[in-house]
N, C-alpha and C positions, 0 to 999 in steps of 0.2 A: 766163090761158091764151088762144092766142090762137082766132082762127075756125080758122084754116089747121091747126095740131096738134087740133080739137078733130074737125074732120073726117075728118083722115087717121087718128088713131085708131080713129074709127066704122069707118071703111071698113076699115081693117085688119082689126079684130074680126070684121066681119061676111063678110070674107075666110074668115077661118082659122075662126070656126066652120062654112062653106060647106062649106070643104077637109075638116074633120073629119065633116061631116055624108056627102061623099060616099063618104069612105073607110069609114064604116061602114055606109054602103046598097053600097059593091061588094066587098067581103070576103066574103060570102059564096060569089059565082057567079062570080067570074074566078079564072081560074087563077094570073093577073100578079100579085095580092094575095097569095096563098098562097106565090109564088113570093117577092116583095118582101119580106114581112113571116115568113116563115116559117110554119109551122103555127099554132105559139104565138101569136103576133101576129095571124094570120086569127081565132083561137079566141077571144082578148081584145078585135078591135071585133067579135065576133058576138054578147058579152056586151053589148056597149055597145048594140047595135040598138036598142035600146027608149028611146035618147035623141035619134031621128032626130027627131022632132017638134020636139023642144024645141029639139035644134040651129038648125033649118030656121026656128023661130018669132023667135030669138034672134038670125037673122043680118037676117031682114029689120025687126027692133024696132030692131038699130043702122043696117040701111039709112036708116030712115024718122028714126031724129035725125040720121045724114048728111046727108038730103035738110033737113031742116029749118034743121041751121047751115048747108049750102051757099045756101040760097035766102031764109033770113030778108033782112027789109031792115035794111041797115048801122044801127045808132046812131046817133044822130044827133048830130053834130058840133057842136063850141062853137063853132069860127071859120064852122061852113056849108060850110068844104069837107071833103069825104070821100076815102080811099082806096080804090077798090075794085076795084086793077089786078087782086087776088090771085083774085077771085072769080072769075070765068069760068075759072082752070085749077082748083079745086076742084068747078068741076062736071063739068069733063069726067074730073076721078078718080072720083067721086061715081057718075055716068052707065057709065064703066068697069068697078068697082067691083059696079055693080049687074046688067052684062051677066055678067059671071064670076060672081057669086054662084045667076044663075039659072042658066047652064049648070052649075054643080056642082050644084044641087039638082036639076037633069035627072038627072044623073047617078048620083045619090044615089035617086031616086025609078024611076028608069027598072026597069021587071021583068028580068028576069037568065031567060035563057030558055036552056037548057041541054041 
């Protein structure tokens, strides 16, 4: 497998658990939620609330092996030369990746004031 899929997976993950982490910190106090997801659907992540931690701890544990494969040093080569055009755009997914994850856990964490 290479660096490049092992990254973009991390970051994926820690994506979509982000996205799930917010959607169940803002189902309870916007109306947009109830409105999107119907009653049903608000009622079932108000259920889920109690796994905002775990989400939130879940997304920055695949941040932190993104940052790790994006930033380890390359292996080291049999002939001495290396490739490592690929790295510099994996970090700037990595670094992107990491700015969207914080804003939905803003999001996710932010009090609902009503």
């Amino acid at each position: 497998m290479s660096d490049k899929t092992r990254v973009m997976g991390t970051a994926g993950g820690a994506l979509g658990l982000s996205a799930f982490a917010a959607a169940v910190g803002a189902c309870c106090g916007l109306p947009w939620a109830v409105a999107l997801l119907g009653v049903s659907g608000a009622v079932t992540l108000a259920r889920l609330s109690f796994l905002l931690p775990y989400t939130l701890l879940g997304a920055g544990g695949l941040l932190a092996v993104a940052f790790w494969w994006a930033y380890r040093p390359p292996a080291a080569c049999f002939d001495g030369t290396c490739d490592i055009s690929g790295g510099r755009a994996l970090r700037w997914i990595v670094w992107a990746a990491a700015l969207v994850v914080a804003g939905l856990a803003t999001v996710a964490l932010a009090p609902v004031s009503g």
